[in-house]
C-alpha positions as CSV (number, residue, x, y, z in Angstrom):
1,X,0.0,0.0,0.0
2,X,1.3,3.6,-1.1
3,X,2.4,5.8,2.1
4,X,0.3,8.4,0.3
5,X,-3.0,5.8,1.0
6,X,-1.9,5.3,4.6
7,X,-1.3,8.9,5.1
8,X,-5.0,10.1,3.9
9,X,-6.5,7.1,5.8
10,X,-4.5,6.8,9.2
11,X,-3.7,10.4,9.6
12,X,-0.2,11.7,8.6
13,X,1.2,12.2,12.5
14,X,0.3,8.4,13.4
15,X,0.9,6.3,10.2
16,X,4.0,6.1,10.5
17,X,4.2,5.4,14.1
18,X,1.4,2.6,13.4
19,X,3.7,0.9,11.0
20,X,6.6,1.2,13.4
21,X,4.6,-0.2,15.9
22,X,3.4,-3.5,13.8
23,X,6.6,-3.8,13.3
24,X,8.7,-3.9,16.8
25,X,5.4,-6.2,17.8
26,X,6.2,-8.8,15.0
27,X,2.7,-8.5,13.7
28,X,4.5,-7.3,10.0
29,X,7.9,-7.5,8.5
30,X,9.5,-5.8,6.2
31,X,12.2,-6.1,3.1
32,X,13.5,-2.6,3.3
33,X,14.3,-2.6,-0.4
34,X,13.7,0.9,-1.4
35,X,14.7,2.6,-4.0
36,X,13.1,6.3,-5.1
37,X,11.0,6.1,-8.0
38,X,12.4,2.3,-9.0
39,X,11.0,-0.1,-5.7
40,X,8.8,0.8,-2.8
41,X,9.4,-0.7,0.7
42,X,7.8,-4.0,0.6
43,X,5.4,-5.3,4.2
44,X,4.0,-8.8,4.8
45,X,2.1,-10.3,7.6
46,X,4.6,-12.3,9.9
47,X,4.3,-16.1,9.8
48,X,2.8,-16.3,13.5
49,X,0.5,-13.9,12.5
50,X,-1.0,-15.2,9.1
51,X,-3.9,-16.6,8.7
52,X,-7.0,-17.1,6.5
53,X,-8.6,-14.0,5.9
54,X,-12.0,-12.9,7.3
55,X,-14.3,-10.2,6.8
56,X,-14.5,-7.7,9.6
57,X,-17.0,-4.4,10.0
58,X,-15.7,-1.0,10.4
59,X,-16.9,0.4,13.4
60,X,-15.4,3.9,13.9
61,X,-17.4,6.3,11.5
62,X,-14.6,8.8,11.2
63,X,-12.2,5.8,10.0
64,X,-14.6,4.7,7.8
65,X,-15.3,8.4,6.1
66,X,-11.4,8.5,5.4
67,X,-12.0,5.2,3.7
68,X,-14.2,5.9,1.5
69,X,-12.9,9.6,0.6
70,X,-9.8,7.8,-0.8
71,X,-12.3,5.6,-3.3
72,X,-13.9,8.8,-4.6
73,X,-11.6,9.8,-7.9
74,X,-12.1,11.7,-11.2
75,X,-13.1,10.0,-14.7
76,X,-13.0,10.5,-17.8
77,X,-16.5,9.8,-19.5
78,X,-15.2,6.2,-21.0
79,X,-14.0,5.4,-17.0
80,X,-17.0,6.4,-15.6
81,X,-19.0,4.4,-18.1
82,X,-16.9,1.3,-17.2
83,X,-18.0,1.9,-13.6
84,X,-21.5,2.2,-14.1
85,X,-21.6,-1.1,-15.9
86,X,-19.9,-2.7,-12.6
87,X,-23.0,-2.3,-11.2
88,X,-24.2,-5.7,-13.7
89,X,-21.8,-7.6,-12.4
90,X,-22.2,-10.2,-9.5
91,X,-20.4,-13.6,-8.2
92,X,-21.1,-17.0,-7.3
93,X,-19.5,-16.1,-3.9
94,X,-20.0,-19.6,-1.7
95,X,-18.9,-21.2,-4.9
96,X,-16.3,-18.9,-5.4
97,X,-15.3,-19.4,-2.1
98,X,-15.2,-23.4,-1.4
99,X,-13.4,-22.6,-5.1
100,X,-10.4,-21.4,-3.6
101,X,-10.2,-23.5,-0.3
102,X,-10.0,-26.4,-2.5
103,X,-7.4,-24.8,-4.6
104,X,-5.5,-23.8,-1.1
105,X,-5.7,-27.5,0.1
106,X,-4.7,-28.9,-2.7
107,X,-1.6,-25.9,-2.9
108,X,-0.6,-27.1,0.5
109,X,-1.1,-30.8,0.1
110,X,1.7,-31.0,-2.8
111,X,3.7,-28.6,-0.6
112,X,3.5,-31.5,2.0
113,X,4.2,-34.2,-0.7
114,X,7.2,-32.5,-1.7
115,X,11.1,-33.6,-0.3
116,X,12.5,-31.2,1.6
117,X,15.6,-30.8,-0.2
118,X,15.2,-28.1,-3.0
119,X,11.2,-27.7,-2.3
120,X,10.5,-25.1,-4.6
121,X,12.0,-26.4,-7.8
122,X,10.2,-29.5,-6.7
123,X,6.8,-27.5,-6.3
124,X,7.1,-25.8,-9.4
125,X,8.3,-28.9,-11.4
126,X,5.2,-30.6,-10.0
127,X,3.0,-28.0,-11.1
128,X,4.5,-27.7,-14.9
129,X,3.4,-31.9,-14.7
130,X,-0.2,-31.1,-13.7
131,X,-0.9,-28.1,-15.7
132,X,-4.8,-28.9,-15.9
133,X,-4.9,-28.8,-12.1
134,X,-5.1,-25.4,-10.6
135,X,-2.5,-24.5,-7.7
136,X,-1.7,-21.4,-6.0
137,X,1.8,-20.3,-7.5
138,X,4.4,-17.5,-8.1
139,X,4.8,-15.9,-11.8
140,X,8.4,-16.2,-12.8
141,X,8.3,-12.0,-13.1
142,X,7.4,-12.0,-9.1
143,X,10.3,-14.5,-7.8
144,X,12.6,-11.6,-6.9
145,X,10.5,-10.3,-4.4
146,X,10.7,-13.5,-2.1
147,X,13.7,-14.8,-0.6
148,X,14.9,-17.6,-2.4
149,X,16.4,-19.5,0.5
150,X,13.0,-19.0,2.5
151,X,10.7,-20.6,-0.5
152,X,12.4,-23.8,0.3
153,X,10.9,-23.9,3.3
154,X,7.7,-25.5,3.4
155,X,6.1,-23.0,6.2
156,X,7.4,-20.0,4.6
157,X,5.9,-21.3,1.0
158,X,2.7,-22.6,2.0
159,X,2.4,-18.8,4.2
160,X,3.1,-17.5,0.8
161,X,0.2,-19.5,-0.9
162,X,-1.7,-18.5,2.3
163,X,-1.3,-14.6,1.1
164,X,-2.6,-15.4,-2.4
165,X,-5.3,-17.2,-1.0
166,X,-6.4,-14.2,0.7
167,X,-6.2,-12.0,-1.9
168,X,-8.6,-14.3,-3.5
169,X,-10.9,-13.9,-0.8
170,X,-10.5,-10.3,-0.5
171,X,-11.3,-9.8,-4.4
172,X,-14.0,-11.8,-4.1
173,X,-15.6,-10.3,-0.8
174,X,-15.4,-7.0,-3.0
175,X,-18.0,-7.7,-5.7
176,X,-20.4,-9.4,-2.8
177,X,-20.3,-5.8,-1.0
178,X,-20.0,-4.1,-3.7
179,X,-16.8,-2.2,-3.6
180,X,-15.7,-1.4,-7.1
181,X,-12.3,-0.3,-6.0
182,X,-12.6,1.8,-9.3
183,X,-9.0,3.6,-9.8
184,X,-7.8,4.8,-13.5
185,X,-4.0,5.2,-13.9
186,X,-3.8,8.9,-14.5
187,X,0.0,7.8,-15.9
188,X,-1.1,4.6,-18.1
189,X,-4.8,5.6,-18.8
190,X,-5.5,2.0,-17.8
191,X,-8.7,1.3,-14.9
192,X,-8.2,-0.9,-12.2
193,X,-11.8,-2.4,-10.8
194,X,-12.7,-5.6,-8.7
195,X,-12.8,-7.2,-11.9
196,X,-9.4,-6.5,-12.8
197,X,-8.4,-7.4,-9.6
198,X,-10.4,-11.0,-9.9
199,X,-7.9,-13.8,-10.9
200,X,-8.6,-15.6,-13.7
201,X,-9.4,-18.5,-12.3
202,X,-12.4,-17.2,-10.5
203,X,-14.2,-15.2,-13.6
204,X,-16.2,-18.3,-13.6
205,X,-18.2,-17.8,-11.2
206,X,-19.2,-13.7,-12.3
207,X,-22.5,-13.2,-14.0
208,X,-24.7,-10.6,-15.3
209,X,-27.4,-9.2,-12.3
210,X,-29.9,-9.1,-14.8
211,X,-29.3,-12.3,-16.8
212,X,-27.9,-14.9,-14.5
213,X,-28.4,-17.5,-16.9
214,X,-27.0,-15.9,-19.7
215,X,-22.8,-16.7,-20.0
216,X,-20.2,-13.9,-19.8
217,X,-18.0,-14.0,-22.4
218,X,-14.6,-12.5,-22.6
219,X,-13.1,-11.0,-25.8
220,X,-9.1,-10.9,-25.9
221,X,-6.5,-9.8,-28.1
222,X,-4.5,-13.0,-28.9
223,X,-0.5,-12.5,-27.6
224,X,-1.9,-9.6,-26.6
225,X,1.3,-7.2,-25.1
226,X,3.3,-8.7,-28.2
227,X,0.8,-7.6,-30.6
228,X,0.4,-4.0,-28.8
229,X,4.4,-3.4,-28.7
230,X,3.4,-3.6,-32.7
231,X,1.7,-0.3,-32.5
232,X,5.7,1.0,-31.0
233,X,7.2,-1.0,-34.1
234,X,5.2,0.8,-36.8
235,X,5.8,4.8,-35.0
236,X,9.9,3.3,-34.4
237,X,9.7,2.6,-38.2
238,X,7.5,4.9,-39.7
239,X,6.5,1.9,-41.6
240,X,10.0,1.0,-43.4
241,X,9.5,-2.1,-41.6
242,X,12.9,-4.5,-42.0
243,X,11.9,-8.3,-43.1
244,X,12.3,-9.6,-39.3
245,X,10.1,-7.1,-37.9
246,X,7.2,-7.6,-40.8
247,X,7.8,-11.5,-39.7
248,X,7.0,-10.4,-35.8
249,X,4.0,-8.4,-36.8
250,X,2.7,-10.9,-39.1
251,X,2.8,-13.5,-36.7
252,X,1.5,-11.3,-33.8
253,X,-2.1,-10.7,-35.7
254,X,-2.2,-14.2,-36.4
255,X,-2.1,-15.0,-33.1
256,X,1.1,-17.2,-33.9
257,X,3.7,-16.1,-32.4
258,X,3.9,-18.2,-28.8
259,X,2.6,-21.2,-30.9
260,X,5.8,-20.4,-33.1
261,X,8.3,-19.6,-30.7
262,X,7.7,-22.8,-28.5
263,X,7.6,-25.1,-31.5
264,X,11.3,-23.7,-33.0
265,X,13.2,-23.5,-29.5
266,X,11.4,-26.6,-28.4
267,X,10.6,-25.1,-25.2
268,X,9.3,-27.8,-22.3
269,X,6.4,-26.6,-20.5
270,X,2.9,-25.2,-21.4
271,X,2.2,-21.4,-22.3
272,X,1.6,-19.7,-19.9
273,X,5.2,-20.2,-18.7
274,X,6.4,-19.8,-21.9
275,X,4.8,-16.2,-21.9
276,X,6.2,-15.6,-18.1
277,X,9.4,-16.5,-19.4
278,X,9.3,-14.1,-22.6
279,X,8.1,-10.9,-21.0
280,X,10.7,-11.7,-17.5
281,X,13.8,-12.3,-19.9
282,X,13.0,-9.7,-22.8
283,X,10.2,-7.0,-22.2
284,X,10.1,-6.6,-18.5
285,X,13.8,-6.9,-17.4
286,X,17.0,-4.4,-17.7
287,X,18.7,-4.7,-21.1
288,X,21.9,-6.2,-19.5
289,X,20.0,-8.8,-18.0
290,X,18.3,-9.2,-21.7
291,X,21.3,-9.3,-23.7
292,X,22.5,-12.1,-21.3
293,X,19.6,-14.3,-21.0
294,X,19.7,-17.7,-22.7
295,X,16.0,-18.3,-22.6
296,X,15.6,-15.1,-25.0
297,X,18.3,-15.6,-27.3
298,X,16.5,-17.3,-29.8
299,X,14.1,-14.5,-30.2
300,X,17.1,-12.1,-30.2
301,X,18.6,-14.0,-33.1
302,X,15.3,-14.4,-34.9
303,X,14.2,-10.4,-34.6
304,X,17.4,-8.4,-34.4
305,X,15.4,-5.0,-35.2
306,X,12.4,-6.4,-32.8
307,X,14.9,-6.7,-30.5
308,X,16.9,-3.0,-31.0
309,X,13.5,-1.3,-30.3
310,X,12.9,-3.3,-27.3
311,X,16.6,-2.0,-26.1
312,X,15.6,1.6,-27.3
313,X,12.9,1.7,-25.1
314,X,14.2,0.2,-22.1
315,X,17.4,2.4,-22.4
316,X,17.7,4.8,-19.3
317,X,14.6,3.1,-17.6
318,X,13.5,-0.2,-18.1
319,X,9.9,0.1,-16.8
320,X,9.4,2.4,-19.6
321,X,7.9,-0.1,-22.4
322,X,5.7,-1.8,-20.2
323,X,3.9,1.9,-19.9
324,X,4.3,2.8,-23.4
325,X,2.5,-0.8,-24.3
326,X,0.0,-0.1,-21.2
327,X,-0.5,3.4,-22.5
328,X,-1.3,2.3,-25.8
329,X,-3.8,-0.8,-25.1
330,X,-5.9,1.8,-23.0
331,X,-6.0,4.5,-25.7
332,X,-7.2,2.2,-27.6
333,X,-9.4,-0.1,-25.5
334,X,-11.1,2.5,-23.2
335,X,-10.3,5.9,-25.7
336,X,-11.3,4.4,-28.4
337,X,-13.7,1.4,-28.6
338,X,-15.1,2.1,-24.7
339,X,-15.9,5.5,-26.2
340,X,-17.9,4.6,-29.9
341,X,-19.3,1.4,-27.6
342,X,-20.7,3.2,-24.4
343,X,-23.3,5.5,-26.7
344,X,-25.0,2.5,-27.8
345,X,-25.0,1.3,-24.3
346,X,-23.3,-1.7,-24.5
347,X,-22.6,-3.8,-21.6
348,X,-19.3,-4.1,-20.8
349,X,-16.2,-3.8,-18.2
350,X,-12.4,-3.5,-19.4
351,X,-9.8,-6.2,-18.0
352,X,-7.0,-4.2,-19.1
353,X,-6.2,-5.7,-22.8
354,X,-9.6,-7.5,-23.1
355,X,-13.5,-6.6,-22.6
356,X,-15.8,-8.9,-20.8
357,X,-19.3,-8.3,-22.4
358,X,-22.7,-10.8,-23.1
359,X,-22.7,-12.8,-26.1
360,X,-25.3,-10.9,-28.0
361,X,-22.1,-7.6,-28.2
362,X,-19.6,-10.6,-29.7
363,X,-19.7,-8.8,-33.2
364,X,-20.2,-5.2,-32.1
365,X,-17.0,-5.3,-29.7
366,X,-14.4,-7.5,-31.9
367,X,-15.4,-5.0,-35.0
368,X,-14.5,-2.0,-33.0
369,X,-11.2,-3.1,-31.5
370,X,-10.3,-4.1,-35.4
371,X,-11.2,-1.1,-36.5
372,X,-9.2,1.0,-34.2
373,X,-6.0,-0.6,-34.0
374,X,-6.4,-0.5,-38.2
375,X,-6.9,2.8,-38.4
376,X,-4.3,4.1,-35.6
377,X,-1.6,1.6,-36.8
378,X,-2.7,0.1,-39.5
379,X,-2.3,-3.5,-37.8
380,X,-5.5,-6.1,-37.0
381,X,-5.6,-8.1,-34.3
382,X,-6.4,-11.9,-33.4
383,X,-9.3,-12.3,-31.3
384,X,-10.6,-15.0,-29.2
385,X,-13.7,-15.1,-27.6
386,X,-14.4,-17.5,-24.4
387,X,-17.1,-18.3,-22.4
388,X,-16.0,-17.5,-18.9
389,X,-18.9,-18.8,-16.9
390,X,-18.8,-22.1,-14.9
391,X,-22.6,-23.1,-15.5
392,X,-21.6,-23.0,-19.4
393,X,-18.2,-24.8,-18.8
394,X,-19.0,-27.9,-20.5
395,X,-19.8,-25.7,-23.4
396,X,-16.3,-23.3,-23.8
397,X,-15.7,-22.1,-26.9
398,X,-12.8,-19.7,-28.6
399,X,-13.0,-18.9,-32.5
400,X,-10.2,-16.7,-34.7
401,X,-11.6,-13.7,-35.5
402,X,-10.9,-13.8,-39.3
């Protein structure tokens, strides 16, 4: 949480003593990895202190007004049309719930099946081998911020799954009160809502407050934050594309290029670590780290010029592409086809690089995204359209769009 949060909700002359407090009593701990403007100072619930998250009532009035003072922001019409339609939007929630339990237990039971000796390669090896089973992990682009020595403990690791756990809960506890925790990035343009915040796992269980029977489906842009650095390609180039970056663009509106890339380095695993492993070693990392890596040395070799741009952006601040691409997707996701959508009152809510609508807005939706990103950049998308909803799980579908 920001110190600017804590500030406007605690009270600027305590929060600090608060924290200082939680900390001398072992209730939190703390990394004390700062860094101005790179890493904030990271806080976690102590081990002896953790526990499965509960929902508790505010009680103090005055506390509560700070609260919700923080949650009042400034939208731009697009925004505020994505938070009216949040209103539509309700969960499953015991389902939800026993949901992630089971996914906990099961989390903690391979923890417990595991051999001591290097536990965490273990646990993740284990969960590459089941990758139809859900488990509570850690994305290869979040490893840094554990302690590597402590994840090979078993009660440090399952404490970790623990926290992820709650932050299930917590996201799902948020749609069942209603707490839209509606917060566009004045930086990005992006909009952060409890949908947003909702893992993937548990979109299932959403459903339309109006038509509970009717499935949700989600429409996404197929290697989505590839395909958007495409959009950087063609300003970098003022379309005098070289060969290799025509090849990456091509194969980015197909929809092709994770297929391709797995098949000619013959990666092991499935694809969504193939995708953690692309955006950790090449778009998300420092360019000496990049130049170094082994897993992305193929694609170096394969897309020289791809890969110059990457560098080009990434050159005096390596957080800079992942705005840029961020910055871009929302122009055109919430600028663009939000806007042209929201005054024929379609329902919909943005999940960053895809739109989660009902099925009867299918067309209406994929022909605006197409039509934006062809007329800004001259570029069209893959789509993919899937039924999210559990009660219509039996029935999933995803189509090209063509």
């Amino acid at each position: 949480m920001k110190a600017t949060t804590l500030r406007d909700v605690l009270g600027a002359d305590y929060y600090q003593i608060i924290v200082d407090d939680l900390l001398e009593w072992g209730v939190i701990i703390t990394d004390n990895q700062y860094e101005p403007g790179v890493v904030s100072r990271g806080y976690d619930i102590s081990m002896a202190y953790n526990s499965k998250a509960v929902e508790i009532m505010i009680l103090k009035d005055t506390f509560a007004a700070k609260l919700n003072k923080v949650k009042h922001v400034t939208a731009s019409k697009p925004e505020s049309y994505i938070r009216s339609q949040l209103k539509y939007i309700e969960i499953r929630h015991q389902e939800a719930l026993q949901y992630i339990d089971a996914k906990y237990d099961r989390t903690t039971q391979l923890i417990d099946s595991l051999p001591s000796e290097g536990l965490y390669g273990s646990f993740k090896q284990a969960i590459e081998d089941y990758p139809d089973v859900d488990f509570y992990s850690i994305s290869l682009k979040d490893e840094d911020k554990y302690d590597s020595l402590l994840l090979n403990e078993a009660d440090y690791l399952k404490s970790v799954m623990l926290c992820k756990r709650n932050a299930d809960f917590a996201a799902i506890q948020n749609i069942v009160n209603r707490n839209f925790c509606f917060k566009p990035d004045y930086v990005t343009g992006r909009v952060y809502t409890f949908i947003t915040n909702l893992s993937r796992s548990l979109r299932q269980f959403l459903y339309h407050k109006k038509y509970p029977d009717t499935p949700l489906v989600n429409i996404d842009i197929r290697n989505s934050q590839p395909f958007i650095f495409c959009s950087l390609l063609v300003d970098y180039y003022n379309n005098n594309l070289p060969a290799d970056v025509q090849e990456y663009i091509d194969l980015c509106s197909e929809g092709k290029l994770y297929n391709v890339l797995m098949a000619e380095m013959n990666f092991v695993g499935d694809r969504k670590a193939f995708k953690q492993m692309l955006f950790a070693t090449l778009f998300y990392c420092r360019n000496g780290w990049a130049d170094k890596s082994k897993d992305s040395e193929y694609f170096r070799q394969k897309f020289p010029n791809v890969y110059a741009v990457i560098k080009h952006y990434k050159a005096n601040d390596y957080t800079r592409l992942s705005r840029l691409m961020q910055t871009t997707e929302a122009d055109i996701m919430i600028k663009k086809v939000v806007k042209k959508l929201m005054r024929k009152s379609t329902f919909l809510t943005t999940i960053h690089d895809s739109i989660l609508t009902l099925p009867e807005h299918i067309t209406e939706v994929m022909d605006e995204i197409k039509y934006y990103f062809d007329r800004e950049y001259s570029i069209t998308p893959s789509l993919e359209v899937d039924y999210v909803t559990r009660l219509y799980a039996d029935n999933m579908c995803a189509f090209e769009a063509a």
